[in-house]
C-alpha positions in Angstrom: -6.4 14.8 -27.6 -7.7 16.9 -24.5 -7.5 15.6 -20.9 -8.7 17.3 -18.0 -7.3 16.8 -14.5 -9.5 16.7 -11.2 -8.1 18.2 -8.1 -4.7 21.1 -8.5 -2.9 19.4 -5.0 0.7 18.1 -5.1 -0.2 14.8 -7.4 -2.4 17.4 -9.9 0.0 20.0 -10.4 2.5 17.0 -11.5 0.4 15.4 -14.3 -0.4 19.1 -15.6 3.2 20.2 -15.7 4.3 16.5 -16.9 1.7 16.3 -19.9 2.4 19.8 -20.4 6.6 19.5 -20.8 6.4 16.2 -22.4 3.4 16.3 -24.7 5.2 16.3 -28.4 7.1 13.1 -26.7 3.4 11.7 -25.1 1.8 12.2 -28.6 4.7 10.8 -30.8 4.2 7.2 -28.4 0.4 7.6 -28.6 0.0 8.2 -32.4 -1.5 10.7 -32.0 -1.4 15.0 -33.1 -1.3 16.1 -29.8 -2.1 15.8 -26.2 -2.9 18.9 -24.1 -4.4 19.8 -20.7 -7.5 21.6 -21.4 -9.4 22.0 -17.9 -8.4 21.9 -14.4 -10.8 21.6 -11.7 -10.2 23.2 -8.4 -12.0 25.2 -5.6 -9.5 27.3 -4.6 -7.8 30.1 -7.0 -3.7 30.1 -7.7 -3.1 33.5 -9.3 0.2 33.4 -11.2 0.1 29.9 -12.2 1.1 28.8 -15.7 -1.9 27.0 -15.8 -4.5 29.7 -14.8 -6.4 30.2 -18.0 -7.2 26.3 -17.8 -8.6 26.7 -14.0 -12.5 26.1 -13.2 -14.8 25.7 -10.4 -17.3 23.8 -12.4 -17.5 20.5 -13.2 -19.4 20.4 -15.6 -17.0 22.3 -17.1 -15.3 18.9 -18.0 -18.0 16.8 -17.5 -20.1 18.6 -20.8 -17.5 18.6 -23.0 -17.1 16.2 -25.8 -13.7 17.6 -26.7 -12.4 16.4 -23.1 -11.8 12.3 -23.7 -9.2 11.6 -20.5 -9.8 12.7 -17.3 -6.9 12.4 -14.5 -9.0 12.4 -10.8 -5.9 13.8 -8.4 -8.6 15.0 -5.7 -8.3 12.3 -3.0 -11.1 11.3 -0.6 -14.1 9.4 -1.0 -16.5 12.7 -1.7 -17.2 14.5 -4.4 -14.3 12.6 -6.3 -16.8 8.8 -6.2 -19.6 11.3 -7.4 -17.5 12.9 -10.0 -15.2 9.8 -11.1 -18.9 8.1 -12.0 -20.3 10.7 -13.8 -17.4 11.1 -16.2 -17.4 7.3 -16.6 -21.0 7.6 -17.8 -20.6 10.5 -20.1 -18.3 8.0 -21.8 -14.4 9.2 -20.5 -11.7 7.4 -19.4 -10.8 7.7 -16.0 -7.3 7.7 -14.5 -6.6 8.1 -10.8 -4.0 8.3 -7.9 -6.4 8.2 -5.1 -6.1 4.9 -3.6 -8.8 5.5 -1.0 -11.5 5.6 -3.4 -10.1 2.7 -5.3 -10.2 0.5 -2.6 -13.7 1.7 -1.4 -15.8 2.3 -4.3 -13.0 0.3 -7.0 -15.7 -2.2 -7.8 -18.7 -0.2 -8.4 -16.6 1.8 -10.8 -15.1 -0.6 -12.6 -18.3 -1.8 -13.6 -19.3 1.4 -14.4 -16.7 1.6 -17.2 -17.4 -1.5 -18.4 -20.5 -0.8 -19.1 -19.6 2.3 -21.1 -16.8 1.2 -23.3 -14.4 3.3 -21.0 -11.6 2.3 -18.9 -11.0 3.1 -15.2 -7.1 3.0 -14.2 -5.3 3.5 -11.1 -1.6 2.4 -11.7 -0.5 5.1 -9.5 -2.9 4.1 -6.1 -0.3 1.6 -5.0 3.1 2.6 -5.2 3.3 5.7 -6.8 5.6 5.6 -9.5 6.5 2.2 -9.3 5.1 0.5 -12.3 3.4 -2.3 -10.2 0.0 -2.9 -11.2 0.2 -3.2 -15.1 2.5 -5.3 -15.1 0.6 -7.7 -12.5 -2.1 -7.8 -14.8 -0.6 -8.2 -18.1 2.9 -9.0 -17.7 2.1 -11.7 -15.2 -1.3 -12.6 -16.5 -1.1 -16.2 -16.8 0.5 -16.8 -13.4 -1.7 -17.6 -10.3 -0.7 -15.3 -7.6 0.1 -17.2 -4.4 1.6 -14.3 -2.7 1.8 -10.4 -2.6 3.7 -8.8 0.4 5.3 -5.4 -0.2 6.5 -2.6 2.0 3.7 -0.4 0.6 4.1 3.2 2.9 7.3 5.2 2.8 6.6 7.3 5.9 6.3 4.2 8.3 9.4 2.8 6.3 11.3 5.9 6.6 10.3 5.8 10.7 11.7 2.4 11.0 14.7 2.9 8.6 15.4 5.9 11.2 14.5 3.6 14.5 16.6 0.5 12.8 20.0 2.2 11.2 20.2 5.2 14.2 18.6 3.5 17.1 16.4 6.4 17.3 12.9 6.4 19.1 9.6 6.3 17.1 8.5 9.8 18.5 11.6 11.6 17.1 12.1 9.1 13.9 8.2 11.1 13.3 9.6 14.5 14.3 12.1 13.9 11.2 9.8 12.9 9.1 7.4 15.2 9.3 9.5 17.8 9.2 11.1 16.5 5.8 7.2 16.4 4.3 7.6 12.5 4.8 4.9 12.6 7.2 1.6 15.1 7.5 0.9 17.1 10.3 -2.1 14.4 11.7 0.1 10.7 10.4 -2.6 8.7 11.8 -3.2 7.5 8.1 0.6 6.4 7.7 1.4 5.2 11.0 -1.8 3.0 12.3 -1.5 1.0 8.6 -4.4 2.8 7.2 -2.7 4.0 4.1 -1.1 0.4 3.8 -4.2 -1.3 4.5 -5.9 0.5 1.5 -3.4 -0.5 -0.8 -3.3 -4.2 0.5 -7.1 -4.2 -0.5 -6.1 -3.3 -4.4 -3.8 -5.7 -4.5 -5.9 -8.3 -2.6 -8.5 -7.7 -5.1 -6.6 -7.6 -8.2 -4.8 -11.5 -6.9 -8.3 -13.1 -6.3 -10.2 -11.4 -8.6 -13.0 -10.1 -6.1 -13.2 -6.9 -4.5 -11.8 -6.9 -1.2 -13.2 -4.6 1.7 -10.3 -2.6 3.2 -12.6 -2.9 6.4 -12.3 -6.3 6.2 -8.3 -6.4 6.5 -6.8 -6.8 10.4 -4.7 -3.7 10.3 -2.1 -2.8 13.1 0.3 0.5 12.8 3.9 1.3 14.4 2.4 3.8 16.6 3.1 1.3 19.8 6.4 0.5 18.8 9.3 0.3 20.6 13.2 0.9 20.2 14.0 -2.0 22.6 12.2 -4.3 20.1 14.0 -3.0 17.0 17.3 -3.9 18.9 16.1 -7.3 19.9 15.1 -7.9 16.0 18.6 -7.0 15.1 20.3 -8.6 17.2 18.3 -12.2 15.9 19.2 -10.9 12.1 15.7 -9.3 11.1 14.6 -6.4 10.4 11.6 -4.7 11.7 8.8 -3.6 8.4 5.4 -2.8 8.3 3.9 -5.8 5.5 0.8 -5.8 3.6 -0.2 -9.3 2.5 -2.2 -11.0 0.2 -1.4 -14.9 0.7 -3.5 -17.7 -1.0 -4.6 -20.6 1.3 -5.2 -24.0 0.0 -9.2 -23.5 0.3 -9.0 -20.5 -1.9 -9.5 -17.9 0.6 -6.7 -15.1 1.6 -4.4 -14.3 4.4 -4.9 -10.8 4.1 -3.2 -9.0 6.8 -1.6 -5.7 7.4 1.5 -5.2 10.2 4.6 -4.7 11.7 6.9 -7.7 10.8 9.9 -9.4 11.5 11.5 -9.9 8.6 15.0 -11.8 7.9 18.0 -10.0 6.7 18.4 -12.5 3.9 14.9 -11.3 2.5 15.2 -8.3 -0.4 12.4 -6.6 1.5 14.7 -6.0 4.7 16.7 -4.0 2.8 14.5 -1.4 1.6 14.9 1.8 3.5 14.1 5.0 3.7 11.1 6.0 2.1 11.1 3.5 -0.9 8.3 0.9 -1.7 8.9 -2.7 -2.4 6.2 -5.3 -3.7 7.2 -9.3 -3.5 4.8 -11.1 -6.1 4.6 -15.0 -6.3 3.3 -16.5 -9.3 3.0 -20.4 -9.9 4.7 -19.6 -13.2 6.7 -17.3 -12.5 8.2 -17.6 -9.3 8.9 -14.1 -7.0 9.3 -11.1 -8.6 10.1 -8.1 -7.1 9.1 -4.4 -7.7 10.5 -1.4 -6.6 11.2 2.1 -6.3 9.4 5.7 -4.9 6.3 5.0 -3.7 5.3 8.4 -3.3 6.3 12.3 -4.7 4.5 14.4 -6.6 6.4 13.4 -10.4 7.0 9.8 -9.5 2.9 9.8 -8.9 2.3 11.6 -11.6 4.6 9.4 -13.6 2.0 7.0 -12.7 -1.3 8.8 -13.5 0.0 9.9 -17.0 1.5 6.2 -17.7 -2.5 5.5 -17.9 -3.5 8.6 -19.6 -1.2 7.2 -22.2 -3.1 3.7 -22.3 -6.2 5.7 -22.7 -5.0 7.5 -25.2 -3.1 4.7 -27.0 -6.2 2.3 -26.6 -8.9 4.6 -27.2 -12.9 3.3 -26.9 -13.9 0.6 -26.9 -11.5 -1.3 -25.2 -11.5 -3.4 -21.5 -10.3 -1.5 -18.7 -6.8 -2.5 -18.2 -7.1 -4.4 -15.1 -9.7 -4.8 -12.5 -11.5 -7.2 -10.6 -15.3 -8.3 -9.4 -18.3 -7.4 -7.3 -17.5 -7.7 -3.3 -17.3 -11.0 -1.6 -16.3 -11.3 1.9 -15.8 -15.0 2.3 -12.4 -14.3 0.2 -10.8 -12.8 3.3 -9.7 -15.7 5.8 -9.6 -15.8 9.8 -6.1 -14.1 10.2 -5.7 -15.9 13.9 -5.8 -19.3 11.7 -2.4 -18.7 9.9 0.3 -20.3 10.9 3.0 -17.9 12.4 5.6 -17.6 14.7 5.7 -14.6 17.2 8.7 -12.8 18.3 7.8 -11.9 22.3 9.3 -9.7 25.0 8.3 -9.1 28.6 9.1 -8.9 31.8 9.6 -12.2 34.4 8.7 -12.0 38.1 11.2 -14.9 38.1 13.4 -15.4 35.5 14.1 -19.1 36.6 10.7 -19.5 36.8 9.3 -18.2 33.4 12.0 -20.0 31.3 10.4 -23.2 33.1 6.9 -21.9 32.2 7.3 -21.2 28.9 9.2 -24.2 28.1 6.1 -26.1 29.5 3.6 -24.0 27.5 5.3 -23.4 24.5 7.9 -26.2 24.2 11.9 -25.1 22.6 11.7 -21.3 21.5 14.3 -19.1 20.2 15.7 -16.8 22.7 17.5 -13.4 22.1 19.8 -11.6 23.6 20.9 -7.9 23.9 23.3 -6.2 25.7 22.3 -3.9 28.2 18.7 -5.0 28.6 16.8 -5.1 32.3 17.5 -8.5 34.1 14.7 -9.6 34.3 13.4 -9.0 30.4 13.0 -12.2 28.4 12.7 -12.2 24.6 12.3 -14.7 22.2 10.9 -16.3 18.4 8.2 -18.8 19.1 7.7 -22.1 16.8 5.1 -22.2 14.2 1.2 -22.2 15.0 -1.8 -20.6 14.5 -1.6 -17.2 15.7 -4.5 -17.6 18.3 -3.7 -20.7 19.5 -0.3 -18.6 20.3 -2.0 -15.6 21.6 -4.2 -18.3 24.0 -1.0 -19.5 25.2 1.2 -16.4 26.3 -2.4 -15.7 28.0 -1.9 -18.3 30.4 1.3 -17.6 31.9 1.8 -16.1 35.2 5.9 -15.6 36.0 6.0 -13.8 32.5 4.2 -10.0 31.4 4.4 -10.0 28.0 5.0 -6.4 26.6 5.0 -6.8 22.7 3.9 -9.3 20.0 5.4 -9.2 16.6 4.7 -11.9 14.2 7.7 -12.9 12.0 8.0 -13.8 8.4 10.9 -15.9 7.7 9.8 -17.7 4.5 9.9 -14.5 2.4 
């Protein structure tokens, strides 16, 4: 069996060198004579490699040749790899892929794609990395509805706030760290302002509901505006502070589908996951909550991934469904995220502390109040009661003893 593998970055390199060192073992599970990397794709050269002789510049290097059955797209981005991904899908391989960008772009128009040529189109490894997270979703939890996905889905930002929470360190040198550990890339706009998250939300979104879901369409906030005195204040009420994607089903069928920084209550699993692990809540009717977890990113956990599919390709061969997947686009799956429910954990500032404790019992009734040691005299935090989030937000924009500095919406139901 020959597979070919799009793209020679970190994630590329692994699936060549893993299929390469474990292919008697790949084979023996697959049934199979053999499996063997026969092409690499890659503009740029890397003289010395072990896997030099199987390095080309032309597509259609892989693309033309009937010998090449499995094709592992490790490119990233939305151009040429949509281009390319489709084409193979249409000459009639299997497609397996890390890149979770294009998956939650384009994830629908290629899905159909391969069901309309007797190929599949996997991306186990586009949420999670090597955490084996999507599969069994799909299979192992197949008869469940899903009520709920919430994971901590980014290791960078999880590594920042394991940094800001465990060391009371600020956010600017929690990045520092991380960057300089390969955590974080020089520009970490992608990890940091929830885009990464956000993408991988959308996959998951769409796999629970069974339509595609629009990353656009997915409120998205980052930790870039975070603060250390917030972290503290979130301790000291017993949560901890984690940037959530979530997938929740509402009683009209719809989804809160939201991506951002939560509070989260140290009797939750998810509060303790630090560092730069992943962890995925799922909530089936059946089932009940399940939890996944482990490295969501590195170059042999990913690849881990990416050749976990290769081996369903291989194992399944043609004429098969693709695994998992969902349907064409509909918005109207995605709900108004200001009409959940929530309660917001607040800080600010009072002109007059007597004063603002009278206003916002007025406005907002009993609230839960925290306290720190050291903080200014005249800061006030506390942990609103339950409503919808704009009715909330209309709220805290009426008061006048009280500046309100941050906003942080809790989750103490998971």
């Amino acid at each position: 069996m020959q597979i070919a593998v799009m793209g020679f970055g970190t994630v590329g390199s692994g699936v060549a060198e893993l299929v390469t060192n474990n292919s008697a073992l790949l084979a023996r599970r697959c049934g199979v004579d053999s499996i063997e990397v026969k092409r690499i794709l890659d503009i740029r050269d890397f003289p010395g490699s072990p896997f030099e002789d199987k390095l080309t510049k032309n597509f259609e290097d892989i693309v033309s040749d009937p010998e090449i059955s499995v094709v592992a797209e490790t490119m990233g981005g939305l151009r040429p790899a949509f281009e390319f991904t489709a084409a193979c899908l249409k000459a009639g391989k299997h497609v397996v892929t890390s890149n979770k960008e294009l998956v939650a772009a384009k994830g629908d128009e290629l899905l159909k794609l391969a069901r309309e040529n007797s190929v599949s189109y996997l991306f186990e490894a586009s949420v999670g990395g090597g955490i084996p997270l999507l599969r069994p979703i799909s299979r192992c939890l197949a008869g469940n509805e899903f009520l709920e996905i919430t994971g901590i889905l980014n290791g960078t930002t999880n590594f920042i706030l394991t940094k800001m929470i465990t060391e009371n360190m600020p956010f600017g040198e929690a990045l520092s760290i991380a960057q300089k550990n390969g955590y974080a890339e020089r520009d970490p706009s992608a990890d940091i302002d929830g885009a990464d998250a956000c993408r991988k939300t959308a996959i998951l979104a769409s796999l629970a509901c069974g339509k595609h879901v629009d990353p656009d369409l997915i409120h998205t906030e980052g930790i870039r505006d975070l603060n250390l005195e917030d972290v503290r204040y979130a301790h000291a009420a017993k949560f901890a502070v984690k940037l959530l994607g979530t997938c929740r089903k509402k009683r009209d069928g719809s989804f809160y589908t939201i991506v951002r920084p939560a509070l989260v209550p140290f009797t939750s699993l998810l509060s303790r996951v630090d560092g730069v692990f992943n962890a995925v809540m799922v909530r089936g009717d059946a089932v009940g909550v399940t939890m996944f977890y482990g490295r969501g990113a590195g170059k042999m956990p990913t690849a881990s991934a990416v050749v976990g599919d290769i081996a369903d390709c291989v194992c399944l061969g043609r004429n098969t469904k693709t695994g998992y997947g969902w349907g064409d686009r509909d918005g109207s799956v995605v709900s108004d995220y200001l009409s959940e429910p929530v309660s917001l954990y607040v800080r600010g500032l009072a002109t007059d502390r007597a004063a603002a404790y009278d206003e916002l019992l007025e406005v907002f009734g009993s609230n839960r109040y925290i306290y720190v040691g050291d903080a200014p005299i005249n800061e006030i935090a506390f942990i609103t009661q339950r409503d919808s989030e704009r009715t909330l937000r209309q709220k805290l924009g009426t008061l006048r003893n009280f500046s309100v500095k941050s906003v942080i919406r809790v989750e103490d139901d998971i």
